[in-house]
C-alpha positions in Angstrom: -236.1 170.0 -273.5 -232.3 169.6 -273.0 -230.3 173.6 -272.5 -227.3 173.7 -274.2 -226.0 174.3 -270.6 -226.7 171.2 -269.5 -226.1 169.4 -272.9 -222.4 170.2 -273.2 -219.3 169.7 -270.5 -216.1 172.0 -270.1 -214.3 168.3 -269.7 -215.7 167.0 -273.3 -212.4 167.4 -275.1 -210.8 164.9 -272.4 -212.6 162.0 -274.0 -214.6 163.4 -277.5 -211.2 162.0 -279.5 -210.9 159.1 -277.7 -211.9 155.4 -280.3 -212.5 153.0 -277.3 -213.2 149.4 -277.6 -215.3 146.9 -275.0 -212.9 144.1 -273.7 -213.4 140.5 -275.2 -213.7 139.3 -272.2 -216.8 141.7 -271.2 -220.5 139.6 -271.3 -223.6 141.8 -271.2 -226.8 140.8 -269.5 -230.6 142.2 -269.3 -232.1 142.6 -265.9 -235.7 144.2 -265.1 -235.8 146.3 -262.0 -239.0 147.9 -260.9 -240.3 148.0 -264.2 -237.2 149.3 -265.9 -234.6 147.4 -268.3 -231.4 147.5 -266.6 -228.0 146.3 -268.5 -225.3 144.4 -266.2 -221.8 144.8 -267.8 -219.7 141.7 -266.3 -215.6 141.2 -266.9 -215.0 137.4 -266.7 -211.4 137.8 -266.7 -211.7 140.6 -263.7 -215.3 139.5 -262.0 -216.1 143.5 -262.2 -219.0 144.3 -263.4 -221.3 147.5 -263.9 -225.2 148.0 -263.8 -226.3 150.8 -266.5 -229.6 151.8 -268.0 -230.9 151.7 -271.8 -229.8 155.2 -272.0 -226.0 154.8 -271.1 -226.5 151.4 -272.9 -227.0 152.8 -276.1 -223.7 154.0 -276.3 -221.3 151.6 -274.4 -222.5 149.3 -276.6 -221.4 150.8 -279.9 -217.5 150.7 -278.6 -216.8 148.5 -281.4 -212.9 150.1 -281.5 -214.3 152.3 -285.0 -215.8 155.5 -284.1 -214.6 157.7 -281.7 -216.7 159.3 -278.5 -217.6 162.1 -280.3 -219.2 160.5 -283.2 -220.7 157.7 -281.0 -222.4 160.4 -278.7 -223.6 162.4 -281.9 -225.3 159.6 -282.8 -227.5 158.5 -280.0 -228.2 162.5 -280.1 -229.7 161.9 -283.0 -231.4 158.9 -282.3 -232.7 159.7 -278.7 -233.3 163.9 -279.0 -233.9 165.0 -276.0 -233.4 161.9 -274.0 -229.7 161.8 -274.6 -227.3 161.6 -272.2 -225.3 164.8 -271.7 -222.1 165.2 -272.7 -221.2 165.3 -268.5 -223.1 161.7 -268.2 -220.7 160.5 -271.4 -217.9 161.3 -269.2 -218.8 159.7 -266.3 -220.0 157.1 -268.0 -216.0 156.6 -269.7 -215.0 157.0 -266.1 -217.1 154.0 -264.8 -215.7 151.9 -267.8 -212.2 152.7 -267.2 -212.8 152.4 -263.9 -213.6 148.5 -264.0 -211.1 147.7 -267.1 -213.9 146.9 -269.0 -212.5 149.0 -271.8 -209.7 149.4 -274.0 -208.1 152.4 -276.1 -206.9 152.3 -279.9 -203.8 153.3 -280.5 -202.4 152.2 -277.0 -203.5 154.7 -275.7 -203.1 154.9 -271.3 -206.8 155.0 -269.9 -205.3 155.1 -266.4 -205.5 158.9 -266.4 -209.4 158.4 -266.7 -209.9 155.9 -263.7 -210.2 157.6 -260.4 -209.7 154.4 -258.9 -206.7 153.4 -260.6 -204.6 154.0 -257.4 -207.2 152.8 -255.0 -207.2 149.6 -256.4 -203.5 149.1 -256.5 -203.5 150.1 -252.7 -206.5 147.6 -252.1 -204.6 144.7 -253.4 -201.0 145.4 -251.9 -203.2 145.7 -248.5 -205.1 142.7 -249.2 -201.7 140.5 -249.7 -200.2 141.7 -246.6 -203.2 141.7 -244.2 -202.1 138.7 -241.6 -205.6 138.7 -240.8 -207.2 137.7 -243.5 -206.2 137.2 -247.5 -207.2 135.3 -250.1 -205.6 132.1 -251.8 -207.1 130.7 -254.8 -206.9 127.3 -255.3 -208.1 126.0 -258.7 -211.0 126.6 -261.2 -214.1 124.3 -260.1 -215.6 124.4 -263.8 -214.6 121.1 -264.7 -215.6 119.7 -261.4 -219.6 121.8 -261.7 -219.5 120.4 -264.8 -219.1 116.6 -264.3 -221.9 117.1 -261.3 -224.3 119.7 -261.6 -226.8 117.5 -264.1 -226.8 115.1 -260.4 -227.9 118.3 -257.8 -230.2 120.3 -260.1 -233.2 118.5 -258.3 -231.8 119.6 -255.1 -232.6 123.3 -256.5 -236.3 122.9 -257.9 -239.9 124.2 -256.2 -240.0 120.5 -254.6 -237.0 120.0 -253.0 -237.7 123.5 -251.0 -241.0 122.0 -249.7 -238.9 118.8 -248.5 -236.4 121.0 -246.7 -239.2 123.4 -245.2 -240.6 120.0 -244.0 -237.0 118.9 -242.4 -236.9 122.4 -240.8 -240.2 121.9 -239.6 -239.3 118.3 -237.8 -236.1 119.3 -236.7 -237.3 122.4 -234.7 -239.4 120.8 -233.2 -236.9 118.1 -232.2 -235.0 120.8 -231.1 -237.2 122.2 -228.8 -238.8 118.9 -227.2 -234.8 118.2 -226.1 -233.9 121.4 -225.6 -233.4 120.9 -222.0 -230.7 118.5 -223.4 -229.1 120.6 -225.5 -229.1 123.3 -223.0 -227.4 121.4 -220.0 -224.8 119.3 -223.3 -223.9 123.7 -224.0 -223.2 124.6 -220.8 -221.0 121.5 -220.3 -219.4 121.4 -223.2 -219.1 124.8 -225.5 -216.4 126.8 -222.5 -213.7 123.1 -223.2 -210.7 123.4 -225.1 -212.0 120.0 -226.8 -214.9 121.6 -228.1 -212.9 124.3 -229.3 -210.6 122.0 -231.8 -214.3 120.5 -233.1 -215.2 123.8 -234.0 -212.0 124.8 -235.4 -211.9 121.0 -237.4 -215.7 121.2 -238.4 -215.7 124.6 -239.5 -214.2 124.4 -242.9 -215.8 121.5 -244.5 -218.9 122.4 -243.4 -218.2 126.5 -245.5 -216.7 124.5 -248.4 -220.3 122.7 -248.6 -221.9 126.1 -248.0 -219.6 127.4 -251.5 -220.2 124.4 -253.2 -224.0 124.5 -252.9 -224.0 128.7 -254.4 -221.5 127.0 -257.1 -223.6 124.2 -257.7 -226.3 126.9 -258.4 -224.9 129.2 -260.5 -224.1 126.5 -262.9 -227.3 124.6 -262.7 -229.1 128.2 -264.1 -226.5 128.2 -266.9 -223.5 130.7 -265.3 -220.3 130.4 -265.0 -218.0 129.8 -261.2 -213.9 130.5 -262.4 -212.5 130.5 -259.3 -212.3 128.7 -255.5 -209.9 129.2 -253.2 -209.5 129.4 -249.4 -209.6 132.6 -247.4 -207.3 132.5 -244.2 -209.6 134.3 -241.4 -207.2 135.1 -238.2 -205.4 131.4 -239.1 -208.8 129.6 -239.7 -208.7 128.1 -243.5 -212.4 129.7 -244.8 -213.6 128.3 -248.4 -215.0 130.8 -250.8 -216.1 130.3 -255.0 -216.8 133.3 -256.8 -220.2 133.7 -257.7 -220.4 137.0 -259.6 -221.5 135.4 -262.4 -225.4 135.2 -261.0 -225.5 139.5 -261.9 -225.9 138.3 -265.3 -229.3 136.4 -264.5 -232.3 138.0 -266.3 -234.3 136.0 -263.3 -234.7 138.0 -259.7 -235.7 134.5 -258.1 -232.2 132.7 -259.3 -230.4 135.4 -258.1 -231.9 135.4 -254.4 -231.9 131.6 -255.0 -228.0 131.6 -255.3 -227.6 134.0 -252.6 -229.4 131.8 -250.1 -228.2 128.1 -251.0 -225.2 128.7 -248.8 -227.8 129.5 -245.7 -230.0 126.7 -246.7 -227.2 124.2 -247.2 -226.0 124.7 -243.5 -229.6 124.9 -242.2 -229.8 120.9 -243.5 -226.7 120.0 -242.5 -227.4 121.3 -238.8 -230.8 119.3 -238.9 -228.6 116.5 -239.6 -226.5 116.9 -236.7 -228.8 117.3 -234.5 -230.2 113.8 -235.7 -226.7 112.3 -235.3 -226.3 114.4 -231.5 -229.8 112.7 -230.4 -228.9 109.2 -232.2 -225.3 108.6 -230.6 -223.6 108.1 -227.3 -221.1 110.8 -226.0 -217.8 110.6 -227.4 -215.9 112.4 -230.4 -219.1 112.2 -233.0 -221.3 113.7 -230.4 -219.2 116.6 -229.6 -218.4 117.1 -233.9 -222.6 116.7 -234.8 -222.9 119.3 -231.7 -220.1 121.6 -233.2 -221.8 121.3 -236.7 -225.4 122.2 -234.8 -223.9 124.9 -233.6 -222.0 126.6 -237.0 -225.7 125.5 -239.3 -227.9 126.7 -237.1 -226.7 129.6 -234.7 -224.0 131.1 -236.7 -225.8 130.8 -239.9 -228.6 132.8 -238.9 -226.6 135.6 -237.2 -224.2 136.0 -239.4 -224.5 134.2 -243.1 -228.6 135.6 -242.4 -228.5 138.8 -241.3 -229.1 141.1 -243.9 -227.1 144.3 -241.9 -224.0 142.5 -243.3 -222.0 142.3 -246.4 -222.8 138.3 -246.7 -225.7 136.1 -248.2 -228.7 137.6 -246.5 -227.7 141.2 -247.9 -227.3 140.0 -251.1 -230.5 138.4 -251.4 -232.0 140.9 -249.8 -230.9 143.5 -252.6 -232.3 141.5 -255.4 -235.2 140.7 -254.3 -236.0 144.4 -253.3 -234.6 145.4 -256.5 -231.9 148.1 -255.3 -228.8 147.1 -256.4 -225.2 148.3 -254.5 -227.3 148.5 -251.5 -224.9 149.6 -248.8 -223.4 151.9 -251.0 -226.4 153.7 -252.1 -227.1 153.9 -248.4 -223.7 155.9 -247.4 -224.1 157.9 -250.8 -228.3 158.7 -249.1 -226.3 159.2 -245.5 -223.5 162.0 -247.3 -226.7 163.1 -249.4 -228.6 164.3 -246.7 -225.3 165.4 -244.6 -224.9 168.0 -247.8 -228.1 169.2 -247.9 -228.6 169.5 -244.2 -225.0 170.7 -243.1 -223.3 171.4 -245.9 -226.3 173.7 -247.1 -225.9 172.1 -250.8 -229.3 172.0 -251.5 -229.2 170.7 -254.8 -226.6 167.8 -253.8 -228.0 164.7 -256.4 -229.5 162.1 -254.8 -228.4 158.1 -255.3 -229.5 156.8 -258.4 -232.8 154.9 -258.0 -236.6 156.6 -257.3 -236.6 158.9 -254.2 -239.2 156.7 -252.9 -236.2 154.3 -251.5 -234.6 156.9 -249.4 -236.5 156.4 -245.9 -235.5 153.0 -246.8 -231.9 153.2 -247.3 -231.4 155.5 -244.3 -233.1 153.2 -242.0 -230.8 150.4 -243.0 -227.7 152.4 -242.9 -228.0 153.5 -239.4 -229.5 149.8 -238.5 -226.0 148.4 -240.6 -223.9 151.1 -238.6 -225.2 150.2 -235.0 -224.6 146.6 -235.5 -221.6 147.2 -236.5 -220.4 148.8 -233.7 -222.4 146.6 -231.1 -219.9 143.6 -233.3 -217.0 145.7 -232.4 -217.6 146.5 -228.6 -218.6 143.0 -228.1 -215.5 141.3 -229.4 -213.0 144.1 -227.7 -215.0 143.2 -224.6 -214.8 139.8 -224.8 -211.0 139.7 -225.9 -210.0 142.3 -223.1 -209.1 139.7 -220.5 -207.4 137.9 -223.3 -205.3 139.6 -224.7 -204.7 143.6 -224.4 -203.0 144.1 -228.5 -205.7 141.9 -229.7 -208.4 144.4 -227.8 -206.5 147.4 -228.5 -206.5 146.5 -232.3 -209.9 145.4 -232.6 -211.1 148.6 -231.0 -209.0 150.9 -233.1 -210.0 148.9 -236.3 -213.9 149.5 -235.1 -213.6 153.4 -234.3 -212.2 153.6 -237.9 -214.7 151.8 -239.6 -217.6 153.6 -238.1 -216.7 156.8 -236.9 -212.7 158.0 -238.0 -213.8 157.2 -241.9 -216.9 159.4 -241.8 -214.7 162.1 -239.6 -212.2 162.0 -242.1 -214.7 162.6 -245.1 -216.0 165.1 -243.2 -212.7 167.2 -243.0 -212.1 167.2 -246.5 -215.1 167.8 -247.7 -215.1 171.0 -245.7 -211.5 171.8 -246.9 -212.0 171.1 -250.6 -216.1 173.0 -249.7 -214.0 176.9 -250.7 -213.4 175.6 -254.1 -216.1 173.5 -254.7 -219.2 175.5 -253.2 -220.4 178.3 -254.4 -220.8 179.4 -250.7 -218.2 177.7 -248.8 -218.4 179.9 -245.8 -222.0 178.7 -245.4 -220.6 175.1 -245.7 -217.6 175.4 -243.4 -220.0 176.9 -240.8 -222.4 174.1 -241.5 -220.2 171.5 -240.3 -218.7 172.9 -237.6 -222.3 174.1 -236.2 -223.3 170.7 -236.6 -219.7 169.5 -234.8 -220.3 171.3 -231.7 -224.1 170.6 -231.6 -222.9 167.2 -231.8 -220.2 167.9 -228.9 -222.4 169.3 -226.6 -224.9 166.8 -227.2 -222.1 163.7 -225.9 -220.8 166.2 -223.4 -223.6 168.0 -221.5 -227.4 166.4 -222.3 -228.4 163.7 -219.7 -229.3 160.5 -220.7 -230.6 157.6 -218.7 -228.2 155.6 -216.4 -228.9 152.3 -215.4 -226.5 149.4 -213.9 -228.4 145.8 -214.6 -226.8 143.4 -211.9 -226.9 139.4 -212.6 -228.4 137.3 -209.4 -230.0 134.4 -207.8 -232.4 133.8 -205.3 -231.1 132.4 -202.2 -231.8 132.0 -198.4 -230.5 134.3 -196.2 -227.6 133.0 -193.9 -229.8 133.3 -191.1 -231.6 130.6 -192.7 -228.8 127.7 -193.6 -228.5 125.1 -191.5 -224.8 124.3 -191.3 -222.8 121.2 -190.1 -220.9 122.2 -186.7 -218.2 119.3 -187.3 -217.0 117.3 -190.0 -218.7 114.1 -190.8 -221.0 111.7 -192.7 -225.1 112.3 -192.6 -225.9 109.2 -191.3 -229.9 110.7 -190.9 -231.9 112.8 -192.5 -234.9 113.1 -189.7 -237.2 115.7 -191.7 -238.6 116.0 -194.8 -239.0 119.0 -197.6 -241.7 121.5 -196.9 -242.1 119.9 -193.3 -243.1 122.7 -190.7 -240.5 122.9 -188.0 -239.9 124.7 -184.6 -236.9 126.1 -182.9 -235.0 123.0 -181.4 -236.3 120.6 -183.7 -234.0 117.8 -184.7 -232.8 118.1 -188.3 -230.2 115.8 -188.9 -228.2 113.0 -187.4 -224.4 112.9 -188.3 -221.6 110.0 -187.8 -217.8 110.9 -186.7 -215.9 107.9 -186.3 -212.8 109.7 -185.5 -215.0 111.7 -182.4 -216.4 108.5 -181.3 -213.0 106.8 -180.6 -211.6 109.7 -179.0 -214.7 109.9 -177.2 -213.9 105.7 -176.1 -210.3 107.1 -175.5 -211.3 109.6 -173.3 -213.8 107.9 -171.1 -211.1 104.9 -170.2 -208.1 107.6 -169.5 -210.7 109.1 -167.2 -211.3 106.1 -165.9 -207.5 104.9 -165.3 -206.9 108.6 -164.0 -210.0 108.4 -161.4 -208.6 104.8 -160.2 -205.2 106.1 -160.1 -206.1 108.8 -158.0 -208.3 106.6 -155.4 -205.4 104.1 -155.3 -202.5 106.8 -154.2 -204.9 108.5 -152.1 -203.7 107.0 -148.4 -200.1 106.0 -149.7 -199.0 108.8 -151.4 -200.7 112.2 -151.7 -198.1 113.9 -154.2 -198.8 111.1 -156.8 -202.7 111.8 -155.9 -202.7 115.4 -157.0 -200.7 114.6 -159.6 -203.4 111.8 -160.8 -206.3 114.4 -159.9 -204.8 117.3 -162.1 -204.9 114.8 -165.0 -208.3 113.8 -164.0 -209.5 117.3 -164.6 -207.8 117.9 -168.0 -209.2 114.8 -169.0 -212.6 115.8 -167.8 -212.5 119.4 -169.7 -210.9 117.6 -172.7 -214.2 114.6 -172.4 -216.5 117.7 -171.4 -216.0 119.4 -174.7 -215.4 116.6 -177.1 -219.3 115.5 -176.1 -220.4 119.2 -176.8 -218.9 118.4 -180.4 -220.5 115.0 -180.5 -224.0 116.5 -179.6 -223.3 119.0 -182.0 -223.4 116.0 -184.6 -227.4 116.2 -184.0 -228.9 119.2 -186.3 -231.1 121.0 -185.0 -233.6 124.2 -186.0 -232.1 127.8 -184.7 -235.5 129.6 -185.7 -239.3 128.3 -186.6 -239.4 127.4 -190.6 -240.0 125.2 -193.5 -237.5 123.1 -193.9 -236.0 123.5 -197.6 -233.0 120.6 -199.4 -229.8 122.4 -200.6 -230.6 119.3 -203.9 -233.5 117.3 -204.5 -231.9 113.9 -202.7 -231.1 115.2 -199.6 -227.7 115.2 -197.4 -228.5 111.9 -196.3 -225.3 109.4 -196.6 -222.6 112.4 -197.7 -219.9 113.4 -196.1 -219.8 117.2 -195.0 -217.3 119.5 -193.9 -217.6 121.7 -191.3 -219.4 124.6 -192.0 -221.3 122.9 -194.9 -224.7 123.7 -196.0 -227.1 120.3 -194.8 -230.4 122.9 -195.9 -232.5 125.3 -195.2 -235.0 126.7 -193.0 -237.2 129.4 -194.4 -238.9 131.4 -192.2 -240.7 134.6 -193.7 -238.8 137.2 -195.2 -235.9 134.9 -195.1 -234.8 135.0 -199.0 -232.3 137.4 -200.1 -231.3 137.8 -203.7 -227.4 137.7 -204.2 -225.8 139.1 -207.0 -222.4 139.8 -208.3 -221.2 143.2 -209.4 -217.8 144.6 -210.3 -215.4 146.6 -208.1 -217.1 149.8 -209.5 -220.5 148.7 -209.9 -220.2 148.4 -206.0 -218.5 151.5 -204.9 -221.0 153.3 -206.7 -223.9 151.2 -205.6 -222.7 151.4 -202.0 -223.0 155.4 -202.4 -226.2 155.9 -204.1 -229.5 156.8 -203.0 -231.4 154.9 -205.8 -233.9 152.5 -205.1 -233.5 149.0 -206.6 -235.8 147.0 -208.5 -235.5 143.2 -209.2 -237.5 140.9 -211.6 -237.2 137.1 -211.1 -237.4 134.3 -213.4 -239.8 132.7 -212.6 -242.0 135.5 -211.5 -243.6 137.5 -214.2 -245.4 140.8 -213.4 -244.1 144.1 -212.5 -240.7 144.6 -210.7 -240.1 143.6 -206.7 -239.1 146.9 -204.5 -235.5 145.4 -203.2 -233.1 146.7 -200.3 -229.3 146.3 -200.7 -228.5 144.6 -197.5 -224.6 143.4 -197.2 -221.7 142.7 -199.4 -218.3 140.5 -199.3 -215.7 142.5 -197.7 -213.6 141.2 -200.7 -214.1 139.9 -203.9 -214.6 136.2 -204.7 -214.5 133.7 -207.2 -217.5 131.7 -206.4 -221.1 131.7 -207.9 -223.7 132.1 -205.0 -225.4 129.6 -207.9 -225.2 127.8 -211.0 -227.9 129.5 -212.3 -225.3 132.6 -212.9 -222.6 130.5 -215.1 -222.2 130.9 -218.3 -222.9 126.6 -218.5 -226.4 127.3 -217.4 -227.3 130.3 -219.5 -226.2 133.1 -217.0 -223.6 135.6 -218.1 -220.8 134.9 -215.5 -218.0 133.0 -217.4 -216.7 130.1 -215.6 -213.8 128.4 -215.4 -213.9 124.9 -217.9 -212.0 123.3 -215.5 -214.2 123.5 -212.6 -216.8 120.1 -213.0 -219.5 121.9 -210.3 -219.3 125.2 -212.8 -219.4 127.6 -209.7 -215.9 129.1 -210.1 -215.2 132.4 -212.2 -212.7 133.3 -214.5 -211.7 136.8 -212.9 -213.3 138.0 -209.3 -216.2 139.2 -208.6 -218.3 141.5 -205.3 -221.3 139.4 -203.8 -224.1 141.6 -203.0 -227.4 140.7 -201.1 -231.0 142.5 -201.7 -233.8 141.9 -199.6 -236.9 141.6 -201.8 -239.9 143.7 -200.4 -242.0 140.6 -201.2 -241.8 136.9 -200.3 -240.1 134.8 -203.0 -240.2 130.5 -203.4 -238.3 129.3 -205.1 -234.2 129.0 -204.2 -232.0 129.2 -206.9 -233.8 131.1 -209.4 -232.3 133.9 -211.7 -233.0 137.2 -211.1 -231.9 140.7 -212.1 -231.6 143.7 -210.3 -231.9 147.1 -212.1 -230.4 150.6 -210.4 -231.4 153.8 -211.7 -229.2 156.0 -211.1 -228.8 159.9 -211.9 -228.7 160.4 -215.7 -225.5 161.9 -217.2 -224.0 162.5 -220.3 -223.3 160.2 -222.8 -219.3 161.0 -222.9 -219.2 160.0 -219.4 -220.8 157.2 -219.6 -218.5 156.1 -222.6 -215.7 157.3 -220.7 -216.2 154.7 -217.6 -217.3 151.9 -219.9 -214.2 152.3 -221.7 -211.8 152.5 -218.2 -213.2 149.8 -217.0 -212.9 147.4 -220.0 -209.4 148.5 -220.7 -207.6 149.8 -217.1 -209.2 147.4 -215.1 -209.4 144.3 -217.2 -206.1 144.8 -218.8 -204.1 145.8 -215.8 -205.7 142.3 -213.4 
């Protein structure tokens, strides 16, 4: 039974006299949730809309613009006893209404004192219209257009058109990964050039306008209602959008997921298509714009446009077809819930609408939502730190806001506003700032673990190259790969044509200088000693020109196997001096090198930890390594390819460079000696540090010096 105390509301009199009337613009739908009838209140002319239950339905409905709250509200008193809403729920009920515009007051009388949003809406738009980052510019109203068409797609959104595209998904993943190889080494080519760059920026909008068209398409094949598209402009990029809001009116769960997930499936067949067209045609412009298209349908679909964390299709869907409507919100409300109760020591703080069952629920995907977020954020301030320090400086301001300053800043009113609001607000005061400095000392003083994860690749130790002594062209290549070999042993025969003539050179001013010499030896002795002195330079000048034409034949400095730098060979390429020819591997000769920042090496160089590495292709527990030497200054060369960003490795390399070994910004080379015997040359490894564990504030305290002192000042 219903207590008068809870049946009546000190704020009554601030609506009872009020005759309101539902907007002619306003379309109700019926919905059934988890077993209960749900009512979905939608404003075509606003695209606002409201989710209420039979209860609260009862009464919105009768604002016909006749009776007046008060007589409305005595009526479904009468009609629903003790199941009424209270005269509290009537006035927040009113509130919601005004709230969305969905109602409007005889008598011209100003509702705006009733919305509490009022002013954050106005604010909302002006911020929205002067965002240079993003803002939206409607174009024209696609009914006409849905109209003409939609009787020619509706098959493309029946039961059998979904087993077709499972089938093309089916075939094209598996095209994709016999040729993935392919597409791998086409990436790693391609993706870091400014050419590839305009594709994306050029294929990019069409291919989002089909994704708008296809939820569009839907909405009107299930009988709604699309009365707007327009672009949004996204940092400069021109990004299609329709609105959609007409699928809350859809009695049908399925329709509603369906229309949230056309987009995603739209791109999906569209990427299977240009992987087809990639496969089918011969590098050029097409090539690069089916790759570009692959790339947006398949990888960027799924990450973004499918990832349910986010405020795009995937969430959507997946809050119809769980049945919790407002899903993020009802997680933040579930988040402050529990802050109040917990903290705040408001023990009877209301929970989100919706059976308490979904709690655990909503938690999980709030936090999961919130850590995403801020992994989005620290990844794209990392990534435009070398770029460009506002842009950085912006995004990272933007993120701490989002995730953190906006909770903060709830958190300080509602302690300030807690001494008239709680009935104990010293016990809410000391709440939060208990849980503050638990927090605090948490970040500041209670170790976590510390680890520094260094990219590498297997190599041979320098003992083990085999280097050319002079400059010229590998005229023979005497062993072969995996041949045994002892100290001494011929390697490989080299050709200097510019040694061999001075050699020619040499011999015949010898030769003139010796006969000269023999000739003024009786007749006159000056010119003799003269001629002998020149005999002698000649001699030390032929002497060590043939050391540097024996040097031309390679030969073993240590027993080995004898290892290629490539699979062909030297044989028939011209060298430089100092040039790698290959390898001989004798035991214990491979060393994995990796590269490590300025800091990540001072503070290797001075701890005590014992490294661990794990190699590609090596699976099984972790190799015992020992930090061996480093570059006495930083370079700007991979040790391999296998560490570029073309080849899958993390190191970003310059686009300009065809051999992809040379970095963007400069690196340390460190070498590791692996405690057991590795094969294979070139393959990726990492090598994993543990150091001390410390606090969590320090650790975000280096992280955040290095990405913006060290990256911003070089």
């Amino acid at each position: 039974m219903v207590t008068e105390d809870a049946l009546f509301s000190p704020d009554w009199y601030r609506v009872s006299g009020l005759v309101l009337r539902l907007r002619p613009t306003l379309r109700i739908g019926r919905q059934r949730l988890r077993g209960r009838l749900w009512y979905v209140y939608r404003d075509d002319a606003s695209g606002r809309q409201l989710r209420m239950n039979q209860l609260a339905h009862r009464f919105a409905g009768r604002l016909d613009g006749r009776l007046s709250v008060q007589v409305l509200w005595d009526q479904v008193l009468g009609e629903s006893g003790d199941e009424a809403p209270s005269q509290d729920e009537i006035v927040t009920l009113v509130q919601q209404l005004a709230d969305a515009g969905m109602i409007s007051a005889e008598h011209g009388m100003d509702l705006a004192r009733l919305s509490r949003r009022e002013a954050e809406r106005r604010r909302s738009r002006m911020l929205s219209a002067v965002n240079p980052l993003s803002f939206k510019v409607p174009l024209f109203d696609p009914g006409p257009l849905l109209e003409r068409t939609w009787r020619w797609v509706w098959p493309l959104y029946t039961g059998w058109a979904l087993l077709a595209y499972a089938v093309i998904w089916l075939l094209a993943g598996l095209a994709a990964v016999e040729h993935w190889d392919a597409l791998s080494v086409y990436a790693r080519d391609h993706v870091a050039t400014p050419a590839f760059g305009l594709a994306l920026w050029l294929v990019y909008p069409p291919l989002k306008a089909v994704h708008e068209f296809a939820h569009a398409w839907a909405v009107r094949v299930w009988g709604g209602r699309v009365p707007e598209m327009g672009v949004t402009l996204l940092m400069g990029v021109p990004v299609p959008y329709v609105d959609a809001s007409a699928v809350a009116l859809f009695p049908s769960r399925g329709r509603r997921v369906a229309v949230s997930l056309a987009g995603i499936v739209s791109e999906l067949l569209i990427a299977c298509a240009a992987l087809w067209v990639w496969l089918s045609v011969e590098d050029g412009w097409l090539r690069t714009a089916a790759f570009a298209a692959l790339l947006i349908g398949a990888v960027s679909t799924v990450f973004v446009n499918g990832n349910p964390l986010v405020r795009f299709d995937a969430y959507f869907a997946l809050s119809d077809a769980v049945g919790v409507p407002n899903l993020a919100e009802r997680a933040r409300q579930s988040w402050a819930v529990l802050a109040r109760r917990t903290i705040g020591g408001e023990r009877d703080a209301p929970l989100p609408p919706g059976p308490g069952r979904d709690l655990p629920a909503l938690l999980l995907w709030g936090s999961l939502s919130w850590v995403y977020r801020v992994t989005v954020f620290a990844w794209v301030a990392a990534w435009l730190a070398p770029h460009s320090r506002a842009a950085a400086l912006a995004v990272l301001a933007w993120g701490v806001w989002l995730t953190v300053g906006r909770a903060a800043w709830g958190t300080l009113r509602y302690t300030w506003q807690a001494r008239w609001r709680s009935e104990r607000p010293l016990r809410t005061i000391a709440g939060v700032v208990a849980a503050g400095t638990a927090a605090a000392l948490l970040l500041t003083l209670l170790p976590l673990p510390d680890v520094t994860t260094l990219p590498g690749v297997v190599m041979p130790a320098d003992a083990a190259k085999v280097r050319a002594a002079e400059h010229g062209r590998v005229a023979q290549v005497l062993v072969e790969p995996g041949q045994p070999v002892r100290a001494g042993t011929p390697l490989v025969r080299m050709d200097n044509d510019v040694l061999a003539a001075e050699h020619a050179r040499l011999r015949a001013l010898r030769d003139a200088h010796e006969a000269e010499r023999l000739r003024s030896l009786e007749t006159d002795r000056t010119a003799s000693g003269v001629a002998l002195d020149e005999l002698r330079r000649t001699r030390a000048r032929l002497q060590e020109l043939e050391r540097r034409i024996a040097a031309l034949q390679v030969t073993a400095q240590a027993d080995g196997v004898v290892a290629f730098v490539d699979g062909d060979g030297p044989l028939q390429r011209q060298v430089r001096q100092g040039e790698v020819l290959l390898y001989v591997l004798s035991p214990g000769a491979m060393r994995i090198q990796v590269l490590a920042r300025d800091d990540q090496a001072r503070r290797l160089q001075a701890s005590s930890a014992q490294p661990a590495a794990r190699v590609g292709d090596r699976p099984g527990p972790p190799i015992a390594a020992r930090f061996v030497a480093q570059t006495p200054q930083a370079v700007r060369t991979l040790p391999g390819p296998a560490l570029g960003d073309r080849a899958g490795g993390p190191i970003p390399t310059d686009p300009a460079d065809r051999d992809g070994l040379r970095t963007l910004e400069p690196w340390f080379q460190l070498e590791f000696e692996p405690a057991e015997p590795l094969a294979r040359i070139g393959a990726s490894a990492l090598v994993r540090i543990v150091h001390p564990p410390r606090p969590a504030a320090a650790q975000l305290g280096d992280t955040l010096r290095r990405l913006f002192l060290r990256r911003l000042e070089g």
